[in-house]
N, C-alpha and C positions, 0 to 999 in steps of 0.2 A: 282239614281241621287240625290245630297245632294245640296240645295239651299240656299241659303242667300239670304237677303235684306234690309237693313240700310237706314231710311228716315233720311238726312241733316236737315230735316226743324226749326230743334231747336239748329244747330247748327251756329260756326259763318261762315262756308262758305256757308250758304244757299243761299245766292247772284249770286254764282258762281258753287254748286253742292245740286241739288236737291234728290240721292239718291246713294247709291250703291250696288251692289249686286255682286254672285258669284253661276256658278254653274258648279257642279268638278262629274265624276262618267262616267258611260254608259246610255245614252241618253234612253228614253224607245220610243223614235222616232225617224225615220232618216229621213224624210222629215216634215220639218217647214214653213209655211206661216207665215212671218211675218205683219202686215199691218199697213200703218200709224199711229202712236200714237203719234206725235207732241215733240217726245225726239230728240235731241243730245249724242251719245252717245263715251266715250272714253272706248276701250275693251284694255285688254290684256288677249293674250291667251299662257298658260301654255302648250299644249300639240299640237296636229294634227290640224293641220288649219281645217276651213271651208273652205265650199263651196258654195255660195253666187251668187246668182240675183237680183240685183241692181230694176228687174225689169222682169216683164212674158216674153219679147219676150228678154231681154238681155242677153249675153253668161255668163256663171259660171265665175267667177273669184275666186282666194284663195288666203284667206285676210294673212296680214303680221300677224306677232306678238303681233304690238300694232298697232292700229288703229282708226280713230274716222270714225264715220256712224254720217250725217248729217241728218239733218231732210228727210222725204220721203214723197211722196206724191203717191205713190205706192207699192202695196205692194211686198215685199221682198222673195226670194227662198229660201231658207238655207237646204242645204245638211249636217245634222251632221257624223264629222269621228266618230268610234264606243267608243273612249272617249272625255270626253272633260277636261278642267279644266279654264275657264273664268272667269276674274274678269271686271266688269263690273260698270262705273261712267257715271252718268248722269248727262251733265251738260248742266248749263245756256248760250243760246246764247251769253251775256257779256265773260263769264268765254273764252271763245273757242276766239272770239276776241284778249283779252288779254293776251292768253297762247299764242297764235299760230303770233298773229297779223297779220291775217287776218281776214275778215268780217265771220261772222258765217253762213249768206247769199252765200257765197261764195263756200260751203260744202252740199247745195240742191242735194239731190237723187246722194251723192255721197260716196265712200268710200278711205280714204286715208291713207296712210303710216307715221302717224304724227312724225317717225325719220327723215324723210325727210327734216320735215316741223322746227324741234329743238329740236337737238342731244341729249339736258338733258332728253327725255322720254326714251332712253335706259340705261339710268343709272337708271330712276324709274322705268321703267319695270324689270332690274334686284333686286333691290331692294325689289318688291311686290313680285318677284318669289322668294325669300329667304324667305320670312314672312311663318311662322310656321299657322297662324290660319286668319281667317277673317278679325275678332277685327285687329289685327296687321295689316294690309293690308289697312284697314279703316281708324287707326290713321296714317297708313305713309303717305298716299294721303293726307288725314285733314291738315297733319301739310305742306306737298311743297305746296299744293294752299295759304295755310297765306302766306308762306314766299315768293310768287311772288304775289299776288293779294290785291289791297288794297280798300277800301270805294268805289263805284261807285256812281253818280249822281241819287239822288230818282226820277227820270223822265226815267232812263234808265233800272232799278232796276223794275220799274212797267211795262216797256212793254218789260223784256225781260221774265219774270214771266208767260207775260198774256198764254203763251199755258201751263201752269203746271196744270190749274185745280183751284186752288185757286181764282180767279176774275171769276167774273159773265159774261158772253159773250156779247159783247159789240152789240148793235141794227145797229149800225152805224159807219159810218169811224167818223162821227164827234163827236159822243159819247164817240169813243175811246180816239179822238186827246183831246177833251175836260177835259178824267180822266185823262192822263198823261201830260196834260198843253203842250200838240204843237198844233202849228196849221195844217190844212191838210196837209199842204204841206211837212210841216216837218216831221210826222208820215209817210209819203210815203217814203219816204226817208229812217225814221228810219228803218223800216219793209223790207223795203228790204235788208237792211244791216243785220240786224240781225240776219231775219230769209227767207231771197231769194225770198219773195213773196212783192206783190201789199198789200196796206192796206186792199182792196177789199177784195183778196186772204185768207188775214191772217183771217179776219174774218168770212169768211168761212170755212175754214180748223177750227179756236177755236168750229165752233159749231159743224162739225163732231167728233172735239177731244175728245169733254165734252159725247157725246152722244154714243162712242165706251164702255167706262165702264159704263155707267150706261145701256147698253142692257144687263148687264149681272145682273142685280137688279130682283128677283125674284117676281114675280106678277105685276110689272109696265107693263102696254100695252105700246105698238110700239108711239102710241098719245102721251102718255105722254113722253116718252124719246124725242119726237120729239119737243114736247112745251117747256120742260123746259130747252133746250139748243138754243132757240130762230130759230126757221124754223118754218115757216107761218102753215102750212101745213102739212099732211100726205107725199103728193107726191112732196115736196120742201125736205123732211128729205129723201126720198127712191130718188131722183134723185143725192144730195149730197152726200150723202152712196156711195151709187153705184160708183160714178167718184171717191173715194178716194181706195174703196174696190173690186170692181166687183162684188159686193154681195149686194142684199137689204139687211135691217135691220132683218127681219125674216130667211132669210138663212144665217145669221150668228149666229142667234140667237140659228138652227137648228144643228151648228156643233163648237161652241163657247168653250173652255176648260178654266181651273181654272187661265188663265192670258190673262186676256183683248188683244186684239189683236194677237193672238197667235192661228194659227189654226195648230193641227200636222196629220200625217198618214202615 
């Protein structure tokens, strides 16, 4: 299996795409757990569809071509066919708004057909499946997000950011409203729009998010991943785990592989 993966973060659509990646070959697993990690994601797939659980008790479904996987709050099935060839964009709750115009909130624990949603991604999906190499694939995306996306509001830009990892986990809803200049009400509002959850929500979910890759930080105890992504407590981080994963912090610890959220067999 041959993999890619390109960080936006010094680029100018960091606003609206936070990373890309690509992985083309024979899987060396055909069953994937995937679990919350607080991304947006826009795929195209080159070759054999997947096979996809939205959710443990949900029926398989086989994703289109190109499709975006919205934020999750549970974790995901994935049956791989015996090749793959996936090119894969991670974007900003903003970016998905603007592309789609529809609310990015809108796309919670969901998976969609975004030809459906605006017929230009069939002409960039074919366009990405001509691309000879990566790089090429990266600069053709790079360049149609400038050419539909332009400056957003630095107040929308900070809490569409807040689940990437880069901001410190905010203590409170009023802490949060306070760094990005709204007031509660307005933060509730935004947060749902953005990203389908209550403020409450979001900032529960930011401290499980921060707290999935750092379990994989070698000699950190369970304590410490638990304190420095803000949960009171031992059994406040193993109660939060759990409802996002089905797993305490330790039994993922005990079957964890080299991408954070990502368990195979």
């Amino acid at each position: 299996m041959e993999a890619h993966y390109y960080s936006c973060a010094q680029t100018r659509v960091a606003p609206y795409v936070t990373a890309m990646w690509q992985v083309q070959g024979m899987p060396a697993h055909q069953q994937e757990t995937i679990l919350p990690k607080g991304i947006i994601e826009l795929i195209f797939s080159f070759a054999d569809p997947l096979q996809l659980r939205l959710n443990p008790e949900a029926e398989a479904q086989t994703t289109p071509a190109c499709f975006i996987s919205g934020l999750t709050t549970k974790p995901m099935q994935l049956q791989a066919p015996p090749a793959q060839a996936l090119f894969g964009v991670q974007l900003t709750p903003l970016a998905v708004r603007r592309l789609l115009k529809v609310p990015a909130g809108a796309f919670l624990n969901s998976l969609i057909d975004v030809r459906l949603l605006n017929p230009s991604f069939e002409t960039l999906a074919n366009q990405l499946a001509e691309a000879a190499t990566f790089l090429r694939r990266c600069v053709l995306l790079e360049a149609w997000v400038q050419q539909r996306l332009q400056q957003v509001p630095a107040q929308e830009a900070v809490l569409s950011a807040y689940l990437s990892g880069a901001s410190v986990a905010a203590g409170s809803v009023a802490e949060l409203a306070d760094r990005v200049c709204y007031s509660p009400r307005q933060l509730s509002r935004k947060a749902h729009e953005l990203f389908g959850l209550s403020a409450e929500a979001l900032l529960r979910y930011r401290r499980y998010v921060g707290a999935l890759p750092a379990l994989h930080a070698p000699g950190k105890s369970l304590t410490s991943v638990g304190l420095e992504n803000g949960f009171y407590d031992q059994a406040h981080f193993v109660r939060d785990f759990r409802h996002f994963t089905g797993l305490t912090p330790s039994h993922y610890r005990q079957q964890l592989s080299e991408r954070p959220g990502h368990l195979f067999r």
